[in-house]
C-alpha positions as CSV (number, residue, x, y, z in Angstrom):
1,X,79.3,83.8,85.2
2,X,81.7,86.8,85.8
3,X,80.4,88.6,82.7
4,X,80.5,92.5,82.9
5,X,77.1,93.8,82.9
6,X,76.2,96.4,80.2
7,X,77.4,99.6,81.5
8,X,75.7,102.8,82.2
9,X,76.6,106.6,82.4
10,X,75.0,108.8,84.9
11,X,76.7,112.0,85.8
12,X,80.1,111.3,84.2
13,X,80.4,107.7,85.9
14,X,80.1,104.9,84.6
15,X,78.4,102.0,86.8
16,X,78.6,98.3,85.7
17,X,78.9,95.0,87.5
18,X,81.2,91.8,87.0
19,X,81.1,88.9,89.2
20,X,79.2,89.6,92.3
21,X,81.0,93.4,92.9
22,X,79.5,96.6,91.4
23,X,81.5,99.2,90.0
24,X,81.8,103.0,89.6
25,X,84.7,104.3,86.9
26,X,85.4,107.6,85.8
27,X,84.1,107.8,82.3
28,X,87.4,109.6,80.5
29,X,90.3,107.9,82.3
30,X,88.6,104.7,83.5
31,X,90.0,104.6,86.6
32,X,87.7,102.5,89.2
33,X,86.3,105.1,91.5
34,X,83.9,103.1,93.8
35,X,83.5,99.3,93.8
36,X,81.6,97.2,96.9
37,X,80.7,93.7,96.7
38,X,76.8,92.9,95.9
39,X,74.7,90.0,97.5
40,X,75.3,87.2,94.8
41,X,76.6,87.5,90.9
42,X,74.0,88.0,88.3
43,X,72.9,84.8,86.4
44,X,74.8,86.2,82.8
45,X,75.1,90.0,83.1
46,X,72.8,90.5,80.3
47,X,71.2,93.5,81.5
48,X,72.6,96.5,82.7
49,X,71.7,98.3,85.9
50,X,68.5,100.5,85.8
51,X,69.5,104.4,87.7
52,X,66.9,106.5,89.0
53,X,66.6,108.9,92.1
54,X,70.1,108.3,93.2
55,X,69.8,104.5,93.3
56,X,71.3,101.9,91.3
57,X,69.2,98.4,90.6
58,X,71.0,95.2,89.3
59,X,69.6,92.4,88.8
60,X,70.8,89.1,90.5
61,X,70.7,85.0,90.0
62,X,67.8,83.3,91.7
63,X,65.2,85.9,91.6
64,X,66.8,89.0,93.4
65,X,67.3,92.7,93.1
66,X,69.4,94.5,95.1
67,X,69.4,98.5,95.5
68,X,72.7,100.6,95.8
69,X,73.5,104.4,96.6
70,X,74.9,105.5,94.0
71,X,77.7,107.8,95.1
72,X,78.6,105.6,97.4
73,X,77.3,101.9,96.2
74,X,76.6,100.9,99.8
75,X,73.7,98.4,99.7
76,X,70.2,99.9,100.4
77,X,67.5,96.8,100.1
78,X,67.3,93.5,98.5
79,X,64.4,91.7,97.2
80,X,64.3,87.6,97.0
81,X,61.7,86.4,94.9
82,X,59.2,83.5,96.2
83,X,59.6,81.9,92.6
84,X,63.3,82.7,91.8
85,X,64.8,82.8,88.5
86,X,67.0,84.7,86.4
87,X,67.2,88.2,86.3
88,X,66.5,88.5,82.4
89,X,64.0,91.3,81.8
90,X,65.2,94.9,82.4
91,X,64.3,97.0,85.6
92,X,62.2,100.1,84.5
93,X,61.3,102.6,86.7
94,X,58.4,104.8,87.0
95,X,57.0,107.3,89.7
96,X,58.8,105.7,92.5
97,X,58.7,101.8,91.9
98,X,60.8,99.7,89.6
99,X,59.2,96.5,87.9
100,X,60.5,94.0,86.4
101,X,60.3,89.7,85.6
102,X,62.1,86.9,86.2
103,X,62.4,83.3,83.7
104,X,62.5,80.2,85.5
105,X,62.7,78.2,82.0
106,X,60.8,77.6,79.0
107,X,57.7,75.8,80.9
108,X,57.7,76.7,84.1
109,X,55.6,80.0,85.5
110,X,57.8,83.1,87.3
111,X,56.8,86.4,88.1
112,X,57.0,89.7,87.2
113,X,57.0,92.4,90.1
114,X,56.4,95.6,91.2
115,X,58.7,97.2,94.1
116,X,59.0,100.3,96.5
117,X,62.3,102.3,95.5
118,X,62.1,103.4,99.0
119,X,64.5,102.7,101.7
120,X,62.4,102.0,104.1
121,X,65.2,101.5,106.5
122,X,67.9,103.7,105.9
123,X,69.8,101.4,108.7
124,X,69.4,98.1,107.5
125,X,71.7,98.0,104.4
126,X,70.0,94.1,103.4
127,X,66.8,95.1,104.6
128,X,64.3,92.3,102.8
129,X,62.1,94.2,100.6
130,X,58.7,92.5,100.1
131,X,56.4,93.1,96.3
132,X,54.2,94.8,96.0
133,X,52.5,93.4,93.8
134,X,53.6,90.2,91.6
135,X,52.0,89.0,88.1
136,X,52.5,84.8,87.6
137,X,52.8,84.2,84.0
138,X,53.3,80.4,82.7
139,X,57.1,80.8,80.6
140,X,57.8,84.0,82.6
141,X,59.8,86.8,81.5
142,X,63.1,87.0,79.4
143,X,64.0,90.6,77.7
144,X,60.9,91.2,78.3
145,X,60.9,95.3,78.9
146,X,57.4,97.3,79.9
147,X,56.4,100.3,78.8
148,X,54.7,102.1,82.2
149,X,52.8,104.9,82.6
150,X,50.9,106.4,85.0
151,X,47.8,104.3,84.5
152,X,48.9,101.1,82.9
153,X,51.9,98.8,81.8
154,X,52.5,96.8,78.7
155,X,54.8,94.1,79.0
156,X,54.8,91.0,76.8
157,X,55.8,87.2,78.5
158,X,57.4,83.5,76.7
159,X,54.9,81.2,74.8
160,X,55.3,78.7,77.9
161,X,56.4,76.3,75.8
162,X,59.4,74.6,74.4
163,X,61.5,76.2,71.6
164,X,59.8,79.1,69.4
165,X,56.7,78.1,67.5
166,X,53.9,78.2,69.9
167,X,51.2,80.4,69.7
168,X,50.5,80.9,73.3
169,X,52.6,84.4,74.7
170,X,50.4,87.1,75.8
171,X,50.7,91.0,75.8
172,X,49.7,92.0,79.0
173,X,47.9,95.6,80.4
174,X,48.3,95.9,83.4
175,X,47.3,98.3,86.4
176,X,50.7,99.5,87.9
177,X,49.6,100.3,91.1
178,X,48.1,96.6,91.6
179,X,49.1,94.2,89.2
180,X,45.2,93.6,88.0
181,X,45.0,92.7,84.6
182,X,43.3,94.9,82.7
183,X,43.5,93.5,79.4
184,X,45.6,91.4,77.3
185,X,46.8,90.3,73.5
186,X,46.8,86.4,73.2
187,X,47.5,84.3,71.1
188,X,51.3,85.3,69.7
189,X,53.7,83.9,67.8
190,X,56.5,82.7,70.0
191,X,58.3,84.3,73.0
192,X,58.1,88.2,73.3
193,X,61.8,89.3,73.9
194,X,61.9,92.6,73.4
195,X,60.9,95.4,75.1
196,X,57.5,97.4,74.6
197,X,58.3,101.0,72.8
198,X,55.4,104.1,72.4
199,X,55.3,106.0,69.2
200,X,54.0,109.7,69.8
201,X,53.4,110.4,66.1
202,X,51.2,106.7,65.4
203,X,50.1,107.0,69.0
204,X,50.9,103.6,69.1
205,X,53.1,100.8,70.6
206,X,55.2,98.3,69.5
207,X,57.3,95.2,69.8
208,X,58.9,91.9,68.0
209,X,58.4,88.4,69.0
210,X,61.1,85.4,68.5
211,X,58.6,83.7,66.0
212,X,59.6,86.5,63.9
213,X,56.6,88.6,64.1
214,X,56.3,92.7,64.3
215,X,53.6,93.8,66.3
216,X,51.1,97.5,66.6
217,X,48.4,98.2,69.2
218,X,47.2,100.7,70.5
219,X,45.9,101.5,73.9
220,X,42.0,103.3,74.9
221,X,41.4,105.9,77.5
222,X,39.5,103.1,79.4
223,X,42.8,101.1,79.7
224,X,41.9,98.7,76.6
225,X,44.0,97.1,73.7
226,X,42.8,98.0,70.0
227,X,44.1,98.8,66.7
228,X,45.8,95.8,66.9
229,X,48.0,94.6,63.7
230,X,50.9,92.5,63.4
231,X,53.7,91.6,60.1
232,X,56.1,88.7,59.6
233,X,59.8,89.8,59.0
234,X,60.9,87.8,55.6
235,X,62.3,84.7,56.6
236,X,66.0,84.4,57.7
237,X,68.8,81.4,56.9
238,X,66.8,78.3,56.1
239,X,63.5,79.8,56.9
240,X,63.8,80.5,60.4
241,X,63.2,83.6,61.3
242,X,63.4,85.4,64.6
243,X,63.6,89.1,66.2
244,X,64.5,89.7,69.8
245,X,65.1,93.6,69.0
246,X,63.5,96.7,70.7
């Protein structure tokens, strides 16, 4: 439970997080620059914080995010999901809002959410941050990254059911300013753990499932999934294959 989070470098710092404090260290002689204490500990560390705009974004147990200045790490908001959950998918930001999902367990339905980077506030350093906007997905969200741009997201969810051969997880389109789903790939092969990646020169995108499947599509000017193909990895020790890699 005290894992050290993955780090990252921003500006010759490195920021991580162990237990429930976060940390700034000078990259060359690692000497801890900066370290305050954060709400709660993260669930298992196993993402690292997301940077953008001068914040830092972690990732906490029970469904919460909390947002840090980053040359100073003093608290900034916090956001406490209805749902809860672990903190397994990474935060991505885009144009002013992170998003990100939550996993409550193999069957049960979390949510993955859209929030304000804005400090609304600037004087209440655990001001509650509300969504705003949250997607319910049966299985939730676990390594599950989302490619967003301007005018959509990709993100894929769990199969909502126990253990790794159901046929049931979804890639989902969705508007970024709303949530509404605009389209979606049903119907594949296990848990999507892995985050969605955009190939200029196929001017497609692409991701792995933990049924052991690769996966293509392609996205229309009218917000649309197409071009859609898909290939098995061979199979690993004793048949079982599986991929949770970007």
């Amino acid at each position: 439970m005290n894992a050290c989070g993955c780090p990252i470098l921003v500006d010759g710092a490195i920021y991580t997080y162990s237990g429930s404090r976060i940390y700034k260290v000078d990259a060359i002689s690692g000497e801890i620059l900066i370290d305050k204490p954060m709400d709660h500990n993260s669930s298992f560390a196993i993402n690292p914080p997301t940077y953008a705009n001068g914040m830092i974004f972690v990732g906490l147990s029970d469904g919460t995010i909390q947002a840090f200045d980053a040359n100073t790490l003093d608290s900034l908001w916090i956001y406490r999901d209805s749902i809860g959950g672990q903190p397994n998918s990474s935060i991505v930001y885009h144009d002013g809002y992170i998003y990100t999902g939550f996993w409550v367990g193999e069957i049960n339905e979390a949510h993955y959410v859209c929030l304000s980077a804005t400090d609304e506030d600037p004087t209440q350093t655990m001001e509650e941050k509300l969504p705003t906007w949250y997607y319910t997905s049966k299985g939730g969200f676990y390594w599950a990254g989302a490619y967003v741009a301007d005018d959509f997201l990709l993100v894929g969810t769990d199969d909502g059911g126990n253990g790794y051969t159901s046929q049931t997880s979804r890639l989902l389109l969705l508007d970024p300013a709303t949530g509404e789903l605009m389209d979606s790939w049903d119907g594949l092969n296990a848990d999507i753990r892995s985050t969605v990646v955009y190939d200029a020169g196929t001017d497609a995108y692409y991701f792995t499932s933990k049924g052991g499947t690769f996966y293509s599509v392609q996205v229309t000017g009218d917000r649309k999934l197409t071009n859609k193909w898909s290939v098995n990895l061979a199979n690993g020790v004793g048949g079982v294959t599986m991929s949770t890699s970007t």
